[in-house]
ROSE-4610 file (N, C-alpha, C; in Angstrom, 1 decimal, always signed):
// ROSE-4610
residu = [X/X/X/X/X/X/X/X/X/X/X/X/X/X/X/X/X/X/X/X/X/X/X/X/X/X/X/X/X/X/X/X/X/X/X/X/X/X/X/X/X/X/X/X/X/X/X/X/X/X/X/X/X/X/X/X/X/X/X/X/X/X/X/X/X/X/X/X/X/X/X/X/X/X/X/X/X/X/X/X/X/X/X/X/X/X/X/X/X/X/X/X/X/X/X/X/X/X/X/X/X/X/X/X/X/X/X/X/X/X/X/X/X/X/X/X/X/X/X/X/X/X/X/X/X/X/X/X/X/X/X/X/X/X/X/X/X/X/X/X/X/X/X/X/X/X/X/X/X/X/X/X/X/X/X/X/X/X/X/X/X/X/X/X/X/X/X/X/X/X/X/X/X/X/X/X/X/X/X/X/X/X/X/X/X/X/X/X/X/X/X/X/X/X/X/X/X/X/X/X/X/X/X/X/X/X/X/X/X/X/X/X/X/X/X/X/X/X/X/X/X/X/X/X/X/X/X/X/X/X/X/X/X/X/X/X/X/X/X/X/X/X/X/X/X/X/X/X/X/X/X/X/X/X/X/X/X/X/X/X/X/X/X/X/X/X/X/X/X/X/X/X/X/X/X/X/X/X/X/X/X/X/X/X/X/X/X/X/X/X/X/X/X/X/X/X/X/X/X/X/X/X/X/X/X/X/X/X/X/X/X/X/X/X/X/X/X/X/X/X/X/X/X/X/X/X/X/X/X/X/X/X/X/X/X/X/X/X/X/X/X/X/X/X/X/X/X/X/X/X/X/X/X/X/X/X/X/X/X/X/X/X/X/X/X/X/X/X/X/X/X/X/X/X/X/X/X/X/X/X/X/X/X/X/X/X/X/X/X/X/X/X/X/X/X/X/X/X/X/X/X/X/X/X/X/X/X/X/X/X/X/X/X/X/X/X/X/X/X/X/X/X/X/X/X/X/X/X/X/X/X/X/X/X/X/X/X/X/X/X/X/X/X/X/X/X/X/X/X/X/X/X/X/X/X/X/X/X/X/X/X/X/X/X/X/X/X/X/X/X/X/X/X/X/X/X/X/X/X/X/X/X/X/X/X/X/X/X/X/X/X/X/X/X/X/X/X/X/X/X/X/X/X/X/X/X/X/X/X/X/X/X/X/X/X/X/X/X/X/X/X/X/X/X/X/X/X/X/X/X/X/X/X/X/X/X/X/X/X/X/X/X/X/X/X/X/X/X/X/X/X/X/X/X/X/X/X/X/X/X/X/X/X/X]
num = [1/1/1/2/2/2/3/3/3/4/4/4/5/5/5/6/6/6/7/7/7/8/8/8/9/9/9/10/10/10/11/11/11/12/12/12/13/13/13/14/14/14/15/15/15/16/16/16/17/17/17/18/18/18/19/19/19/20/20/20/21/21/21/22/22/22/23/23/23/24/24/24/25/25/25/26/26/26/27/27/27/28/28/28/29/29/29/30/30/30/31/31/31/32/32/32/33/33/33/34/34/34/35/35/35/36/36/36/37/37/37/38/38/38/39/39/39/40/40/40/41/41/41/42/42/42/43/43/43/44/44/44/45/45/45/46/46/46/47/47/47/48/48/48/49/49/49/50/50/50/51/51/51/52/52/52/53/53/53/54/54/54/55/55/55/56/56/56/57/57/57/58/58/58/59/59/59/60/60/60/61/61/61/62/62/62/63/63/63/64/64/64/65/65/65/66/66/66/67/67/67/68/68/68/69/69/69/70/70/70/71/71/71/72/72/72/73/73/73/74/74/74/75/75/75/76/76/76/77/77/77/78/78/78/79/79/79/80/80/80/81/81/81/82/82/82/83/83/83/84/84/84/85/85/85/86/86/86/87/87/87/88/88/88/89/89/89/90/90/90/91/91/91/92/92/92/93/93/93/94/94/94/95/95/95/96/96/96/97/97/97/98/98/98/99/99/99/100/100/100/101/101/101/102/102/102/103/103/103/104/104/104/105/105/105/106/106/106/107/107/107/108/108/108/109/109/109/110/110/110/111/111/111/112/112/112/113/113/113/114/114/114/115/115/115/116/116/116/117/117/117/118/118/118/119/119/119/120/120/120/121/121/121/122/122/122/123/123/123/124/124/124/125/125/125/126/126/126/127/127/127/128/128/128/129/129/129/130/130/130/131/131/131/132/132/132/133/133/133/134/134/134/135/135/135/136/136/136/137/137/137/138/138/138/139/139/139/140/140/140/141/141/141/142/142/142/143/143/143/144/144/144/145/145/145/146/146/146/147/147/147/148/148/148/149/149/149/150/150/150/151/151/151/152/152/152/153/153/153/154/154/154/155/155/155/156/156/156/157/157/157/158/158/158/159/159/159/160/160/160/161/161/161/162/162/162/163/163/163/164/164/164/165/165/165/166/166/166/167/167/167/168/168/168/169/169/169/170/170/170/171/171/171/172/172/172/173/173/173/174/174/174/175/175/175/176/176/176/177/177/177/178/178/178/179/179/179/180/180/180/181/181/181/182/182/182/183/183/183/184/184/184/185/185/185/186/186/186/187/187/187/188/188/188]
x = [+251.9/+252.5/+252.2/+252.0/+251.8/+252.1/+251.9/+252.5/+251.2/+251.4/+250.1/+249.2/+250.5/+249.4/+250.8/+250.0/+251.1/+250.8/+251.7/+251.5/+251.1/+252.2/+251.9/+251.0/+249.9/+249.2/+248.7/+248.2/+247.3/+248.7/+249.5/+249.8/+250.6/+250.7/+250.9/+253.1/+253.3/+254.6/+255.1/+256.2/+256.6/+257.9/+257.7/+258.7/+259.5/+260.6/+261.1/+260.7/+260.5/+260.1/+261.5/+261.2/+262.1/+262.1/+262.9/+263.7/+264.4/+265.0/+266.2/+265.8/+264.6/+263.9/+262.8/+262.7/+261.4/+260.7/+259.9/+259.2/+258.5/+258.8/+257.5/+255.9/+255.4/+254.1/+253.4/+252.2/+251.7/+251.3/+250.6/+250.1/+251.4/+252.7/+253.9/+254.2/+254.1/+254.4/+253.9/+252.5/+251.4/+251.7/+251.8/+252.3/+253.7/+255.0/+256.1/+256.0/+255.3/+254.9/+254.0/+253.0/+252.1/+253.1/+254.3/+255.1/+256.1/+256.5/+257.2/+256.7/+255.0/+254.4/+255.1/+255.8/+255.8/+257.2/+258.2/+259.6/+259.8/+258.6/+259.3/+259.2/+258.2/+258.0/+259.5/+259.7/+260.9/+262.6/+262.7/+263.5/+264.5/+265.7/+266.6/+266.7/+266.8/+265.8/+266.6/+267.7/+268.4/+267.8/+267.6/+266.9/+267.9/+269.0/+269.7/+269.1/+270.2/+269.3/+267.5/+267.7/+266.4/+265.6/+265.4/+264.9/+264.0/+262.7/+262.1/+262.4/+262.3/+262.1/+261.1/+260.2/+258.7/+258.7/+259.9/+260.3/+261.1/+261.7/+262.1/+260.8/+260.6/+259.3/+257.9/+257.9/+256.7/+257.3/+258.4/+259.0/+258.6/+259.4/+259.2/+257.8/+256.9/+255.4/+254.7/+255.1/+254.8/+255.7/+256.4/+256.9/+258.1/+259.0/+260.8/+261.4/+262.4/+262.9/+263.9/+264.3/+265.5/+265.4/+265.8/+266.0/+266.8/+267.8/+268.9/+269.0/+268.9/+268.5/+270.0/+269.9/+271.1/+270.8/+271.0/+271.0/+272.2/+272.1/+273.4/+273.1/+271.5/+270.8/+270.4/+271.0/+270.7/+269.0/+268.2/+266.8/+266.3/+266.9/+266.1/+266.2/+267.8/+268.0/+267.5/+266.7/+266.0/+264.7/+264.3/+262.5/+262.8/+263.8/+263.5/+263.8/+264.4/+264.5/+263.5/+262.2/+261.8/+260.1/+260.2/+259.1/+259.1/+260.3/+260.5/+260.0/+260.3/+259.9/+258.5/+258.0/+256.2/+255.5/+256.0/+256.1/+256.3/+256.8/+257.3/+257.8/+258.4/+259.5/+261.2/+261.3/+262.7/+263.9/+263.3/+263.9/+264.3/+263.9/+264.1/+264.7/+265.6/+265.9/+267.4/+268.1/+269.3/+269.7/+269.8/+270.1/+271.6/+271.8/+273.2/+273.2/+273.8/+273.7/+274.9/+275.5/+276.4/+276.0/+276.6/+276.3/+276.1/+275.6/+275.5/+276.8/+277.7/+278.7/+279.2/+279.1/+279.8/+278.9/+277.9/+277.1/+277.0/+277.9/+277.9/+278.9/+280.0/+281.4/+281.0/+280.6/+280.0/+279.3/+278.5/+277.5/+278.4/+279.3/+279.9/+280.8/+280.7/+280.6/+279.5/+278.2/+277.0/+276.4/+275.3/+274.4/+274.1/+273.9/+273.4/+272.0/+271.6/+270.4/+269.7/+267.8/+267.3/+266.5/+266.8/+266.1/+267.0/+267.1/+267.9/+267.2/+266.8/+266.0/+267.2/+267.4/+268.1/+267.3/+267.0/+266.4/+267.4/+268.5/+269.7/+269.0/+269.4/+269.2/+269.8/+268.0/+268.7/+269.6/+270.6/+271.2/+272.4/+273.0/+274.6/+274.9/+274.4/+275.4/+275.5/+275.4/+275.6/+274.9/+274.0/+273.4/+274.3/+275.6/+276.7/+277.7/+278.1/+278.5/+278.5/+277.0/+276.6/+276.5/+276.3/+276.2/+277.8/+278.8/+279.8/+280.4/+280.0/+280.9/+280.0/+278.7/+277.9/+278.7/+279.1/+279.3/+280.7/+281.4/+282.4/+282.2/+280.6/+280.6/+279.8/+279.6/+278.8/+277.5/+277.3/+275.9/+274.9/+275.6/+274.2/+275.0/+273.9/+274.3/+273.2/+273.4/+272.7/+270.8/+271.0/+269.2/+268.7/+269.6/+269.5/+268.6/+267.6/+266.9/+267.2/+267.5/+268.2/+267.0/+266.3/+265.1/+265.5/+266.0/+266.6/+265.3/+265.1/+264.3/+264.9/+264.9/+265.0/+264.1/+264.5/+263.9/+263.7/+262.5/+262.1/+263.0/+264.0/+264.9/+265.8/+266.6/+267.8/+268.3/+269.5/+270.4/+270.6/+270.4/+270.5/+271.2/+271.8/+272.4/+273.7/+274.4/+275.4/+275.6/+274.1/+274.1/+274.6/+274.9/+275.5/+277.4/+277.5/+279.1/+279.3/+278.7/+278.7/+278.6/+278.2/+277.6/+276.2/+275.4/+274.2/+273.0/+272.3/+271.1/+269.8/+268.9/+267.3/+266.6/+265.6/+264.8/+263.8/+263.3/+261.6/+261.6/+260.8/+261.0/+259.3/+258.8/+257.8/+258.0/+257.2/+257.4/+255.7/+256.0/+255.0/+255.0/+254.2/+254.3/+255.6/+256.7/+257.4/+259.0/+258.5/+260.2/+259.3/+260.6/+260.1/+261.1/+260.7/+261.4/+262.2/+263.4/+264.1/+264.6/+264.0/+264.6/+265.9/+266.6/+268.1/+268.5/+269.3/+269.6/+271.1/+271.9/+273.6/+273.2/+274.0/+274.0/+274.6/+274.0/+274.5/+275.9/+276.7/+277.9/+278.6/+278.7/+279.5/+279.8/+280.5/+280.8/+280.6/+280.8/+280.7/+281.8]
y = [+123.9/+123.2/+123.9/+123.0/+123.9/+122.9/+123.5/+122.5/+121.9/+120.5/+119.6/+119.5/+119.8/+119.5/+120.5/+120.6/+120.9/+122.6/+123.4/+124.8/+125.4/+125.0/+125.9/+125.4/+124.6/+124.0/+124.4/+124.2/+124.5/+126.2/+126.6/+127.5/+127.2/+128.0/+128.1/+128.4/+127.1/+127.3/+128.1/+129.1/+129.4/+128.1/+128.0/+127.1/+127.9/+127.3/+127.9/+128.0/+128.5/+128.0/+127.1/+126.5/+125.9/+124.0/+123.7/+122.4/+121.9/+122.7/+123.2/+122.1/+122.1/+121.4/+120.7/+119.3/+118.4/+118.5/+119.3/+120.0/+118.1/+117.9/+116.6/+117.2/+116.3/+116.7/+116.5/+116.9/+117.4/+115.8/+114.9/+113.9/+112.9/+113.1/+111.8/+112.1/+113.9/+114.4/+114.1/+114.1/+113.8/+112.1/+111.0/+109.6/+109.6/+110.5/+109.9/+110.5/+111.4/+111.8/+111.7/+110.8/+109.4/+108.5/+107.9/+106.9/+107.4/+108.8/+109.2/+109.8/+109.7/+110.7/+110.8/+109.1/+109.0/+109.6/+109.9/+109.9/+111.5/+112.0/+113.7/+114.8/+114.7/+115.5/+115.0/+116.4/+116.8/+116.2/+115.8/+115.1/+116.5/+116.0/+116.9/+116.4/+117.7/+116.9/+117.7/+116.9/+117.5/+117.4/+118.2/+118.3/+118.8/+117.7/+118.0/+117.8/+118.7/+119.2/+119.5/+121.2/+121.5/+122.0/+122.3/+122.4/+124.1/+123.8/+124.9/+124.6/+123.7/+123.4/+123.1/+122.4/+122.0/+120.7/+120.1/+118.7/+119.1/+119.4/+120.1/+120.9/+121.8/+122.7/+122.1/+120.8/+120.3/+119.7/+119.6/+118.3/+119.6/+121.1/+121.7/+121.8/+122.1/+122.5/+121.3/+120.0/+119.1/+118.5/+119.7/+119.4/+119.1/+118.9/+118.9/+119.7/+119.8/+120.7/+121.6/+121.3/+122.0/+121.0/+122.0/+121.5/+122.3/+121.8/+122.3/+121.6/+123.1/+122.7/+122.9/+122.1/+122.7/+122.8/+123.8/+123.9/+125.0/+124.4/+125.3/+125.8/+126.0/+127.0/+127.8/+129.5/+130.5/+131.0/+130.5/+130.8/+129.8/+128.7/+127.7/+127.9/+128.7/+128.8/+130.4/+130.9/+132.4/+131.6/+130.6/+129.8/+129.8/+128.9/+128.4/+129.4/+130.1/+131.4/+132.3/+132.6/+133.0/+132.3/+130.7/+129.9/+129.9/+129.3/+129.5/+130.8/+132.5/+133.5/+133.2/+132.8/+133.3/+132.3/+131.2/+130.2/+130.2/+131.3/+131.5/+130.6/+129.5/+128.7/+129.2/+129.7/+130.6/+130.7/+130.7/+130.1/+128.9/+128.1/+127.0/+126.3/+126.7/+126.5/+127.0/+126.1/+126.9/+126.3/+127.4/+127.1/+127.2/+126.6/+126.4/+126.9/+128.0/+128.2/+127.2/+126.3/+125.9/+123.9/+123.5/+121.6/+121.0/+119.4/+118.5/+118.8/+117.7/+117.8/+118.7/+120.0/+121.5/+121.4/+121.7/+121.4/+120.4/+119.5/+118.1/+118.6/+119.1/+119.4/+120.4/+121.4/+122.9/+122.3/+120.9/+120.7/+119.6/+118.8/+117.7/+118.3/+117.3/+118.1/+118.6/+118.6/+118.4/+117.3/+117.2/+116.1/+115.5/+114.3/+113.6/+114.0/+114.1/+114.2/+113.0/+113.0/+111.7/+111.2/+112.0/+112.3/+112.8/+112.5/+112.9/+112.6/+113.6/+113.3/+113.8/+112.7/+112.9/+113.3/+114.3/+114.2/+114.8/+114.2/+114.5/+114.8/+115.3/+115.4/+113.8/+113.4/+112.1/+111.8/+110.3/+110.2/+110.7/+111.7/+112.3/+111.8/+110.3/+109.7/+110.3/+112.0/+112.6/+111.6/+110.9/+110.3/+109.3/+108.9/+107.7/+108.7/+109.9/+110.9/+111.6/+111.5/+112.0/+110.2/+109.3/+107.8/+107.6/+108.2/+107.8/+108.8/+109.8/+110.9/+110.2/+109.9/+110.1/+108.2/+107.5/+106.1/+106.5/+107.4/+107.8/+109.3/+109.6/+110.8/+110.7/+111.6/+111.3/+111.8/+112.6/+113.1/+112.0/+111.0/+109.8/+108.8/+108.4/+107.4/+106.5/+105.0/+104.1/+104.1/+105.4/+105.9/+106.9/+107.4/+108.0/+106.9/+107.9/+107.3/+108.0/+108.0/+108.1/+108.0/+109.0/+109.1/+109.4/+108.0/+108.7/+108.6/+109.6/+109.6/+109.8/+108.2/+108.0/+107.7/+107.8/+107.0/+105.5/+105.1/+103.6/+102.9/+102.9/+102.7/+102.5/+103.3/+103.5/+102.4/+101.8/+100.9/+101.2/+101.1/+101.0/+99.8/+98.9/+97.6/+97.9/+99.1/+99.9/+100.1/+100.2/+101.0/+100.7/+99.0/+98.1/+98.6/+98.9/+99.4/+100.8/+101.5/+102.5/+102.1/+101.0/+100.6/+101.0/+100.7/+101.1/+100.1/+100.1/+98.9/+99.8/+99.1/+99.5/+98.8/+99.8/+99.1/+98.7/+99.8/+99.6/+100.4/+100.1/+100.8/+101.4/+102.5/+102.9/+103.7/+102.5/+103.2/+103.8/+104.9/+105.7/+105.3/+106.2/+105.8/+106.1/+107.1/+107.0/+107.6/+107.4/+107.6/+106.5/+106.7/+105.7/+106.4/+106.3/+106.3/+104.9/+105.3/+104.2/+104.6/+104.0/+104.1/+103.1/+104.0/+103.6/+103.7/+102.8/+103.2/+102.6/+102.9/+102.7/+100.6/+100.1/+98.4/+98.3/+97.4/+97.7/+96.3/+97.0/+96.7/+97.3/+98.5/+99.7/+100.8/+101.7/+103.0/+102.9/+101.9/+101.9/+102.5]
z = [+43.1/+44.2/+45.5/+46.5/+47.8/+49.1/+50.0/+51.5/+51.3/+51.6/+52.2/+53.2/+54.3/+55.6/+57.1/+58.0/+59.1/+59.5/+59.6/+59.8/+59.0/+57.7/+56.4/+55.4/+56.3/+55.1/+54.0/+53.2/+51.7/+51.1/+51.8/+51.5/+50.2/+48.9/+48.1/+47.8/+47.2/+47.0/+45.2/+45.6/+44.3/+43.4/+42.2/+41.1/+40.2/+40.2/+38.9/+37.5/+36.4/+35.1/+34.5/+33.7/+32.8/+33.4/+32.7/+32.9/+34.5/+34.7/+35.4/+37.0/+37.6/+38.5/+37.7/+38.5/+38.6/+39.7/+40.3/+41.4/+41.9/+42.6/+43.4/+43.5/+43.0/+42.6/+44.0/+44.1/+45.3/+45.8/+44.9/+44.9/+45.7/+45.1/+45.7/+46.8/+46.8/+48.0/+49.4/+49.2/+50.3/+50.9/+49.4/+49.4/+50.5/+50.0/+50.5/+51.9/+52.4/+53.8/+54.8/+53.8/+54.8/+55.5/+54.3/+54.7/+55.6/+55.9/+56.6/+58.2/+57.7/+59.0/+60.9/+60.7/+62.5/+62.7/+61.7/+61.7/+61.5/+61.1/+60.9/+62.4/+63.5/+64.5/+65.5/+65.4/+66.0/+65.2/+64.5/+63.0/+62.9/+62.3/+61.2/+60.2/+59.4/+58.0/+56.8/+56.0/+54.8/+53.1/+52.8/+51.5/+50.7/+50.4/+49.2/+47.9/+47.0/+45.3/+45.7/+46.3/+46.7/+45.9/+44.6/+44.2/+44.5/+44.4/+45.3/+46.5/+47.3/+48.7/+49.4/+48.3/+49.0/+50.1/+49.5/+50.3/+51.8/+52.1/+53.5/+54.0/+53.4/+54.0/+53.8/+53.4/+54.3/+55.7/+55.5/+56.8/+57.9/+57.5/+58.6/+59.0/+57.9/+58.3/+59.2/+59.1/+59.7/+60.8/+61.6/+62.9/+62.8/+61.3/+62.1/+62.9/+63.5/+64.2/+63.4/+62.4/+61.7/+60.3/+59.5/+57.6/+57.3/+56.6/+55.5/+54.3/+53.3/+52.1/+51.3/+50.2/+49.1/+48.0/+47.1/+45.7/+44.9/+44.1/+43.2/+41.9/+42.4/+41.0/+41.5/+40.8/+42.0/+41.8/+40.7/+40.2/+41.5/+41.7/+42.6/+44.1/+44.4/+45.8/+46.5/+45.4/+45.9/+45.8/+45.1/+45.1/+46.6/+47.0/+48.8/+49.3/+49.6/+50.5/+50.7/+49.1/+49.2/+50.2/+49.7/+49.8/+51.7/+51.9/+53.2/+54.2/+53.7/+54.3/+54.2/+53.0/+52.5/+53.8/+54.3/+55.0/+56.5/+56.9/+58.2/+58.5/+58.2/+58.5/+58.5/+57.8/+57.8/+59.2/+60.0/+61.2/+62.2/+61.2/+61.2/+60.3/+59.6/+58.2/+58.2/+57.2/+56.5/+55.3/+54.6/+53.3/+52.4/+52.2/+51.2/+49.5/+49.1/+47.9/+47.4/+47.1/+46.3/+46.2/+45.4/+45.7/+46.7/+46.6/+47.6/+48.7/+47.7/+48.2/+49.3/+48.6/+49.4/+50.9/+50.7/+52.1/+53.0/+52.2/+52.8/+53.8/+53.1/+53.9/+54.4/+54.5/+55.5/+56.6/+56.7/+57.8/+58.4/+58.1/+58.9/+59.9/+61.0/+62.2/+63.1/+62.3/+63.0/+62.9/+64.2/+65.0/+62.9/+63.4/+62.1/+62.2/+60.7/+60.1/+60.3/+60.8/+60.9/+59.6/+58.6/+56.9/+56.4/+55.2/+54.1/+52.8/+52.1/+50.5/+49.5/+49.0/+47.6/+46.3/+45.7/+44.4/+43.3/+42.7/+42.2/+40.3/+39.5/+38.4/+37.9/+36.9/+36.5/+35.8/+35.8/+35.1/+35.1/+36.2/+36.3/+37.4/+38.1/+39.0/+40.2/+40.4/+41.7/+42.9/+43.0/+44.1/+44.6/+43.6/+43.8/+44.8/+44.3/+45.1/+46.6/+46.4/+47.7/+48.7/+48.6/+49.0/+49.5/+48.5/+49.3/+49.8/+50.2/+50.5/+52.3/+52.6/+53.3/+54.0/+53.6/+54.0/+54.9/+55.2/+56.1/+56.9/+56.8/+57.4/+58.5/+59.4/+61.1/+60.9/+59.3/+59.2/+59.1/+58.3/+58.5/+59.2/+60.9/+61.2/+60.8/+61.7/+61.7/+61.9/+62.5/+62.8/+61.6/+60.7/+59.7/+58.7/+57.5/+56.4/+55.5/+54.2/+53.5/+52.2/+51.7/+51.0/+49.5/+48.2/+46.9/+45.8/+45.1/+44.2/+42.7/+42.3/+41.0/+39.8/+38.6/+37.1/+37.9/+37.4/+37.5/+36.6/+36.1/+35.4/+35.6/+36.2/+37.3/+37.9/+37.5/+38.1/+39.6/+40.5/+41.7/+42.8/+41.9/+42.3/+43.0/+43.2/+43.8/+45.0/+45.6/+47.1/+48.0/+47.7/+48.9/+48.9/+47.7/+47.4/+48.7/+48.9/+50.1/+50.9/+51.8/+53.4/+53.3/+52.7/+52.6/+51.9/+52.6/+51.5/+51.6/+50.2/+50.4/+51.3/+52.4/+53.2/+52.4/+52.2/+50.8/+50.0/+48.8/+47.8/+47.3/+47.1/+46.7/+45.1/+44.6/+42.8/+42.3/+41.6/+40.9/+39.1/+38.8/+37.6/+36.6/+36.8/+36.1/+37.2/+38.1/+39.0/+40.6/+41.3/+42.9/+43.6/+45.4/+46.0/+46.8/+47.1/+48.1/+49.1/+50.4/+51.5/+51.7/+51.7/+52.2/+53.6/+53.9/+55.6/+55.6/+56.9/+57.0/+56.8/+56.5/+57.0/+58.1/+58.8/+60.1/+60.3/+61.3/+61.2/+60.8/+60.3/+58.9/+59.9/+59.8/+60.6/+61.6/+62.5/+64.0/+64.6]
């Protein structure tokens, strides 16, 4: 795995071993950040369930102004801490060792995020969690994108239950992303 393009290009990212993360492969990576290219320079950019942190620390390498990551795997939350120093990004960056959630409530109160990547472990619902904790909070407004990466499988018929709909949907061969955004008329 490594950054694709930006400051920290071609540079080489560390992964955890095991199960534990589904690292985004370099190939979706490059895909879901063609589709994002005009929205990331100068962006705040939340990378919850961070995994290593390849997904925020391309956003920084490619011009956001600030990323906050979350993970609540301490193997996973020394990958980003570590990925981020090897990166010189580190200053631009903050990281949360505990869940979505918890960082949800540590960062509200601040400027809304203009990106938000969900990549939640499949199948435990957390993405319903984080959708509605986020449908009464100031971190995502109406200019907010809302980036969830699910199983091509995955019931998703829900989203509208939060104040929220899919704008587009990009599917791979065995997961897709959705861009989600506030519906407008909702948290005004």
């Amino acid at each position: 795995m490594r950054v694709i393009a930006g400051t920290a290009r071609s540079m080489p990212l560390k992964c955890i071993d095991g199960l534990d993360t589904r690292p985004t492969t370099d190939r979706i990576k490059e895909t879901l950040f063609n589709m994002l290219q005009s929205e990331i320079p100068g962006c705040r950019f939340l990378d919850l369930f961070g995994g290593s942190g390849g997904i925020g620390i391309e956003a920084l390498s490619r011009g956001a102004d600030y990323a906050a990551f979350a993970e609540n795997n301490r193997k996973a939350y020394e990958c980003i801490m570590a990925n981020l120093a090897f990166t010189k990004l580190a200053d631009r960056a903050r990281v949360f060792f505990m869940d979505a959630l918890g960082a949800l409530r540590v960062l509200e109160g601040d400027a809304p995020f203009d990106l938000i990547f969900l990549d939640p472990p499949y199948g435990k619902g957390l993405e319903k969690e984080v959708l509605s904790y986020l449908e009464d909070s100031g971190l995502a407004d109406e200019d907010t994108t809302i980036i969830l990466e699910t199983d091509l499988k995955e019931d998703t018929d829900w989203i509208s239950d939060y104040g929220f709909t899919v704008r587009k949907e990009k599917r791979y061969k065995t997961n897709r992303h959705l861009f989600i955004e506030r519906m407008r008329g909702t948290n005004d």
